[in-house]
C-alpha positions in Angstrom: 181.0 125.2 98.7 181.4 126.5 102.5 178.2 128.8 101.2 176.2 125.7 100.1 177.0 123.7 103.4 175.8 127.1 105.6 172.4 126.9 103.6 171.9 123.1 103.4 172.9 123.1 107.8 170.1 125.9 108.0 167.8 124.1 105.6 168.2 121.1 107.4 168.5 122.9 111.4 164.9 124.7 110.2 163.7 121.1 109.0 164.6 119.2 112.5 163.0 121.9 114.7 159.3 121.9 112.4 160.4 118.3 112.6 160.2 118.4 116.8 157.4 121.3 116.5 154.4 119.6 114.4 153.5 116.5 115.7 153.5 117.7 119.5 151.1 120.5 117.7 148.7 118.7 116.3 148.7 116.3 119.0 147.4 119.2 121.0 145.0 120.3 118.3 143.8 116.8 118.3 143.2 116.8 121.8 142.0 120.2 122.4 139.1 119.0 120.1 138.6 115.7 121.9 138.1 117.5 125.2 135.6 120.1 122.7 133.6 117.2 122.4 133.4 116.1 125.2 132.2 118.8 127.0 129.4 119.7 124.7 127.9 115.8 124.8 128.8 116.9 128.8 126.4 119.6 128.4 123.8 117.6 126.1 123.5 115.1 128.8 122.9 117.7 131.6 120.5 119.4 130.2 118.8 115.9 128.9 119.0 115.1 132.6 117.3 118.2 133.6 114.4 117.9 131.1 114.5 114.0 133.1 113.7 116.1 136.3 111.5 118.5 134.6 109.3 115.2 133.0 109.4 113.3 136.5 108.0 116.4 138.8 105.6 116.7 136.1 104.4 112.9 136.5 104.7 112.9 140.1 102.7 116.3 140.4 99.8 114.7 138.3 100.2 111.2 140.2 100.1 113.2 143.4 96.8 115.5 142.2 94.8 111.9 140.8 95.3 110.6 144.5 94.2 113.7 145.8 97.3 114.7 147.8 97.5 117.9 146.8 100.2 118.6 149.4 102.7 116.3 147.9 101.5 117.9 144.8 102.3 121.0 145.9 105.9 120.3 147.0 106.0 118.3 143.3 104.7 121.8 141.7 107.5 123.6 143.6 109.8 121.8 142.3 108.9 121.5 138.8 108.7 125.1 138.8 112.0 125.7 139.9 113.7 123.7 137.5 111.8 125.1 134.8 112.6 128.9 135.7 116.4 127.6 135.9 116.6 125.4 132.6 114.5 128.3 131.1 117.6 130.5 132.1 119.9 128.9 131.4 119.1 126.8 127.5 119.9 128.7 124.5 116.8 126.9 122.4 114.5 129.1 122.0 111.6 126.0 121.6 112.3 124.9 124.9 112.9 128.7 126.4 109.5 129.5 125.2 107.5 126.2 126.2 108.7 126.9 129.7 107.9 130.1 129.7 104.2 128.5 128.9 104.7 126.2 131.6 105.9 129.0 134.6 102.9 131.2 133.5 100.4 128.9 135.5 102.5 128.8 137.9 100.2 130.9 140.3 97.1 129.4 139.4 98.4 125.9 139.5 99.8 127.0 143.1 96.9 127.8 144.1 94.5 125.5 143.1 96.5 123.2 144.9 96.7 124.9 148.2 92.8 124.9 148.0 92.6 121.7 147.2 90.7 122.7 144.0 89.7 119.0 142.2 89.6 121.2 139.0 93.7 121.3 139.4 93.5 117.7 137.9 93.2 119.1 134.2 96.1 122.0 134.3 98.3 119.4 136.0 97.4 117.4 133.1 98.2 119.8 130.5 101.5 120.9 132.2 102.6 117.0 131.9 101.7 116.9 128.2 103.7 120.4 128.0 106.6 119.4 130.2 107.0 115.8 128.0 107.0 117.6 124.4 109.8 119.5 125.8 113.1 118.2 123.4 116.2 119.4 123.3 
């Protein structure tokens, strides 16, 4: 009898500690992965907003080019060329990875063409906009 009361206390002392143990667990659990998820739609939207910024230099390069301001063009190239090489760095898609890598090898010639004034710039500022828009995450 005194043998039956020890187990059944245990039983019942084990029972009323998983008892106190598993619900603040899997509250944790549950949370842990809330906070998961939100950092990787986090990280989704930064990077959408850096393809934004990569999309508007682009535009404003070309816009800049068409009104033949190729200085404002230039500081639009700069920029676009920057956040490429960093967004290139930094993305693990290997679409995007490459497609930049498309866009930063004109870099020089674009560069240049602009610093000459070159009208013939129109058409590679053209194609990096088309490249720089079928960018997708």
């Amino acid at each position: 009898m005194v043998r039956k009361r020890l187990v059944l206390s245990l039983i019942l002392l084990i029972a009323a500690y998983l008892g106190g143990l598993i619900p603040p667990y899997m509250k944790a659990r549950r949370l842990e992965e809330q906070v998961s998820a939100g950092a990787r739609q986090l990280q989704s939207c930064q990077f959408n907003e850096q393809l934004s910024r990569l999309r508007d230099d682009a535009a404003l390069m070309y816009l800049a080019v068409s009104r033949k301001n190729y200085g404002i063009a230039a500081e639009h190239a700069k920029q676009l060329f920057d956040q490429a090489q960093q967004v290139s760095n930094t993305t693990q898609n290997q679409a995007v990875r490459s497609t930049l890598q498309e866009i930063l090898a004109s870099r020089d010639e674009v560069t240049a063409d602009l610093s000459k004034g070159d009208a013939a710039v129109v058409g590679l500022t053209q194609s990096l906009l088309q490249k720089v828009q079928a960018v997708r995450q």
